[in-house]
C-alpha positions as MATLAB code, in Angstrom:
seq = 'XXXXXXXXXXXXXXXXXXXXXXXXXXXXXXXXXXXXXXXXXXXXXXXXXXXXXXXXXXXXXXXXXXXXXXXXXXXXXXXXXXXXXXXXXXXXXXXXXXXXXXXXXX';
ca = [
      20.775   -3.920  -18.453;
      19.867   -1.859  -21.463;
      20.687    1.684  -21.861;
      18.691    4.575  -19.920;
      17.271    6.759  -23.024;
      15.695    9.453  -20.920;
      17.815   12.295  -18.942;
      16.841   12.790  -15.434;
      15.328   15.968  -16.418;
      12.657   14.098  -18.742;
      12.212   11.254  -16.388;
      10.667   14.023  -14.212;
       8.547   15.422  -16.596;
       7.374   11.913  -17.470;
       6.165   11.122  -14.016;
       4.418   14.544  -14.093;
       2.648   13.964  -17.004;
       1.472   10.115  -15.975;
       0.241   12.009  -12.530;
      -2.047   13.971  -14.791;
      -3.512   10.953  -15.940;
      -4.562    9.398  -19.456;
      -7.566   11.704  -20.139;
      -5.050   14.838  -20.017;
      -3.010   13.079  -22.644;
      -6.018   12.197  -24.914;
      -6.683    8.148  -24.191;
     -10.284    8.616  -23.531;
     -11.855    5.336  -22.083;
     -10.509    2.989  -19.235;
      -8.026    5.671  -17.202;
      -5.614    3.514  -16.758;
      -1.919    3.859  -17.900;
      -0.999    0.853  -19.719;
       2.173    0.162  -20.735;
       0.924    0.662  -24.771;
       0.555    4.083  -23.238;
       3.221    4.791  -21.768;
       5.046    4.253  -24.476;
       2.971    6.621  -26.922;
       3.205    9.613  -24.832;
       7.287    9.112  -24.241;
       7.412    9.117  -28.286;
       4.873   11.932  -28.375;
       6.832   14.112  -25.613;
      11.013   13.427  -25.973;
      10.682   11.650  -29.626;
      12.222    8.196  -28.198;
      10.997    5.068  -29.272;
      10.558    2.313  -26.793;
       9.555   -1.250  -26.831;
       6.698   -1.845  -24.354;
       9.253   -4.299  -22.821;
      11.266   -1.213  -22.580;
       8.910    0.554  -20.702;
       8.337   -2.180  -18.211;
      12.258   -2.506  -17.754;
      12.142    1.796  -17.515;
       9.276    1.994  -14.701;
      10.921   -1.028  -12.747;
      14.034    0.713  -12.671;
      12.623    3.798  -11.437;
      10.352    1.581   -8.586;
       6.979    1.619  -10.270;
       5.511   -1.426   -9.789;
       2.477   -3.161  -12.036;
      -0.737   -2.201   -9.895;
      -4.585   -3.146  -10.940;
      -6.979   -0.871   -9.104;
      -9.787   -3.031   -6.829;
     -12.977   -2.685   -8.242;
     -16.012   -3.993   -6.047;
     -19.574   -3.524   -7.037;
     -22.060   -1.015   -4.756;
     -24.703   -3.989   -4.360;
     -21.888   -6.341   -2.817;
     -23.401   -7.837    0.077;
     -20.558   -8.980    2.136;
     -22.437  -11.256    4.614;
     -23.983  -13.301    1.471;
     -20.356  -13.859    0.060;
     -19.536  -15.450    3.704;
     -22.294  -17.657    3.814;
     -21.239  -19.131    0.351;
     -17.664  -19.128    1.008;
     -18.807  -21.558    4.171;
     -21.147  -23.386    3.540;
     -21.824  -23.715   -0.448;
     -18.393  -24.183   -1.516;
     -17.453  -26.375    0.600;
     -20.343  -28.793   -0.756;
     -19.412  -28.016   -4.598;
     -15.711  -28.857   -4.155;
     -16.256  -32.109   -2.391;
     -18.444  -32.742   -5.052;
     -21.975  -31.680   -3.897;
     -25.418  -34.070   -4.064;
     -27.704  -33.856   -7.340;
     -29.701  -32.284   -4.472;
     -28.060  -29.302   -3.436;
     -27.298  -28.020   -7.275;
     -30.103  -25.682   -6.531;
     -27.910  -23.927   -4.540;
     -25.955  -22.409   -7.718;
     -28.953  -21.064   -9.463;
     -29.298  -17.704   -8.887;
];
C-alpha cells in the first residue's frame, strides 16, 4: 500500500470541495467527478501530484466507491420495453423467421 500524501485535515477539505461539485471548481460540461478531476483539483488545492491510479487507490481507501448516475429518458414507455423483452427477443435470439424482421424496424 502506497503512502497517504494528504493529512486528515486536507482529506476533509477535499471531500468538501468534491460535495460542491465540478462546476464550483471550473469543469464546465458533464458534472461528473472523474478521476482526471480529481486529480487536478488535489494539485490545484494542496500542490500534490497524483497518478489517476493514485486517486482511485486514495478514494477506495477512504470508502468511495466508482458510481455512474442512471440516466433514463422522459419518453420511456415502460410497458413497450416489456412487451419486447417477452415476446420480440425471445424470437431474435432463437434466431427469428425472415418474417418477423419487421419487428426491429422502428
Amino acid at each position: 500500500m502506497s503512502r497517504e500524501r494528504l493529512s486528515p485535515q486536507q482529506w476533509a477539505r477535499l471531500e468538501l470541495e468534491l460535495g460542491k461539485g465540478p462546476l464550483a471548481h471550473g469543469f464546465a460540461g458533464d458534472q461528473r467527478w472523474t478521476l482526471g478531476r480529481i486529480k487536478t483539483l488535489i494539485g490545484k488545492l494542496f500542490h500534490v501530484g497524483y497518478t489517476v491510479e493514485g486517486v482511485w487507490k486514495l478514494l477506495r481507501r477512504h470508502g468511495w466507491s466508482c458510481q455512474v448516475p442512471v440516466r433514463q429518458a422522459i419518453e420511456r414507455d415502460e410497458e413497450a420495453i416489456a412487451v419486447w423483452k417477452d415476446q420480440v427477443w425471445p424470437d431474435i435470439k432463437h434466431g427469428a423467421r425472415p418474417g418477423r424482421l419487421h419487428l426491429l424496424r422502428g
